[in-house]
N, C-alpha and C positions, 0 to 999 in steps of 0.2 A: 372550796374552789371559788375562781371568779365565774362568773356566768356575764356574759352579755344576753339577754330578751328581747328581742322582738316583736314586737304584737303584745304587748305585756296588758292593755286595757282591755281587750278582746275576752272574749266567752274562755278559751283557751289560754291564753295567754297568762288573765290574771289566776286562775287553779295553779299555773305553774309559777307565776312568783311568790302565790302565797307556801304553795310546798318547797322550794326555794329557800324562802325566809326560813319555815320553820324547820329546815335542816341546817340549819347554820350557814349556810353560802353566801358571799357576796353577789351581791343583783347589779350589772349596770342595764339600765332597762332603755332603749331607743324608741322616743318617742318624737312625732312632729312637733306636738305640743305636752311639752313636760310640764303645762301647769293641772295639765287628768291625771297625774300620779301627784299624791299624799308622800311625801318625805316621809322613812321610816326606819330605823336603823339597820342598816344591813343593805341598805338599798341608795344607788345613787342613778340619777337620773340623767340621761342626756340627749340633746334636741338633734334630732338625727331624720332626713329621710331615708328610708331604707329602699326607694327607687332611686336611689344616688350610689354609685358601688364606692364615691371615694369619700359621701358624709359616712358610711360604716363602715369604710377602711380607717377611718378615723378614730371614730367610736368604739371601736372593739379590740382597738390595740393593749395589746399586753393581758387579756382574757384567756381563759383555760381552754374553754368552749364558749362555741356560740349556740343562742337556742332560740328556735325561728316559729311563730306562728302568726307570719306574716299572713292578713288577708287583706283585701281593698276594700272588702265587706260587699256581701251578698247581693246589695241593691246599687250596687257602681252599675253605670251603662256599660261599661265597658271591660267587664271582671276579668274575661279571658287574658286579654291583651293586657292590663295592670298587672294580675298574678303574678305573667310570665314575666314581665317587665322587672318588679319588684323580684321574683323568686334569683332572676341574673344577675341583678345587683347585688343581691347579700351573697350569693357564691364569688360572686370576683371580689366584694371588700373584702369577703371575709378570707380570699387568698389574698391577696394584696395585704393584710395586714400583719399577713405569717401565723393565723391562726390555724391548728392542724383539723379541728373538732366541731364540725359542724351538723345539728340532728336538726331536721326538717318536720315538722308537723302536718304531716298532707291528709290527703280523701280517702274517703273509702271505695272510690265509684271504681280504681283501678286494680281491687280486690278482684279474685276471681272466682265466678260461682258455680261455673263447670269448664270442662275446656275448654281453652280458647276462647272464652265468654268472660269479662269485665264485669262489674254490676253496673256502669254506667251506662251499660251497653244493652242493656237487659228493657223493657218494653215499659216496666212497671218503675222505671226510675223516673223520680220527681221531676218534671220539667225545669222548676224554679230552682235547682241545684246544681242542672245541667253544665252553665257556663262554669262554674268553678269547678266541677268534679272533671272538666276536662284538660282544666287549665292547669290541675294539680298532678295528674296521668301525667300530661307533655312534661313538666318539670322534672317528674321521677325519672320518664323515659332522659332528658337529659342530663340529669344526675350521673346517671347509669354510665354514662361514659368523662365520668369526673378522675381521674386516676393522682390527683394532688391530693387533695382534700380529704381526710378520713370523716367522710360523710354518711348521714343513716337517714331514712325516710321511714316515718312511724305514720300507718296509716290507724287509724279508729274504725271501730266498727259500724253499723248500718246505723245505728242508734249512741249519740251523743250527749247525755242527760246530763240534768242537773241532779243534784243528789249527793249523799254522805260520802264521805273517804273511808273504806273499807280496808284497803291495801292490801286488797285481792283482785290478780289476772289470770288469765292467762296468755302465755304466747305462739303466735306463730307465725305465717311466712307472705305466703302470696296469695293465700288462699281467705276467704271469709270465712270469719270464726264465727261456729253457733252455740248456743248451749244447749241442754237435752231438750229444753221446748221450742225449739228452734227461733230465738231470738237470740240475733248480734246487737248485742249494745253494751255499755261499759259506763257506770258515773265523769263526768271532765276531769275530779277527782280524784279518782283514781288510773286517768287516763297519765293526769300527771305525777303521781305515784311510777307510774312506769318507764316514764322518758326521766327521772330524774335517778329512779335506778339505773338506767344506761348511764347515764352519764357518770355516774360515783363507778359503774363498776360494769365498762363497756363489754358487750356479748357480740356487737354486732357492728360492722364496718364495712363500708361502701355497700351496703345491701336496705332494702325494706322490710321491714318487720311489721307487725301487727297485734293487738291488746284486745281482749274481751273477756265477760265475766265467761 
């Protein structure tokens, strides 16, 4: 497939060009500055804001899917309001470009840990994660009323590590995933193992889903 990337230099981003590449896909990867990606066969790069909807209606014309792990990065003064900024942009270019396949990379904060309870929302969530885990919430919530776009929001579990590709998940829903000793967490690895399986071989459409060991 072609892939268009967003966030391709990011903590996320780059796991998922390099699982990417080595499934054989084309990468076209949107970056501000395309002199942080390394040319590499399989991969072509282009200088794109992705807070622009008509630089990545540009960008990602004639693409399979698109695939987003847009951030402003954690220490922006202004995360929330970027996020949201950046998150409308790439849904209107990536309508505007006539692409149908759009999978988002969001938070975990809008997982839920018992009813009606969010983990953002929960007493013991990180203060310094705050502005992004809410800013990733309001985008799902307006996802949620996307009816063009065959769009998917893939949140991650509590825990985001570094670590080996195992090419082991598992999946589920709304809910925070735990395993028997009660930690949510999942390799980036194999985070992208799992959005790259949607993509070759979609389960899930206009909905959010969720990955953990």
């Amino acid at each position: 497939m072609k892939i268009a990337l967003i966030g391709a230099t990011g903590f996320v981003g780059s796991a998922l060009l390099k699982e990417l590449l080595a499934r054989g896909h084309e990468v076209r990867a949107l970056l501000r500055d395309p002199a942080k990606l390394a040319v590499q066969p399989g991969l072509e790069v282009h200088q794109a804001d992705a807070t622009e909807a008509e630089a990545v209606a540009a960008a990602v014309q004639g693409v399979d899917a698109v695939l987003s792990a847009y951030n402003p990065g954690w220490g922006h003064p202004a995360l929330f309001e970027e996020f949201l900024r950046g998150s409308a942009a790439i849904t209107a270019g990536v309508k505007q470009a006539g692409v149908a396949r759009l999978l988002v990379v969001g938070g975990a904060g809008s997982l839920y840990v018992a009813p009606g309870v969010q983990l953002v929302d929960t007493p013991q969530f990180p203060a310094e994660w705050k502005a992004g885990a809410l800013a990733a919430r309001e985008a799902l919530n307006r996802l949620r009323g996307e009816q063009e776009l065959d769009w998917v929001f893939v949140s991650p579990p509590a825990h985001l590590e570094p670590g080996e590709r195992s090419g082991q998940y598992r999946l589920g829903g709304e809910e925070l995933l735990s395993d028997a000793q009660g930690q949510s967490r999942i390799s980036v690895a194999d985070l992208a193992v799992a959005l790259v399986d949607e993509l070759e071989a979609p389960r899930h459409h206009r909905q959010r889903f969720t990955v953990a060991y």
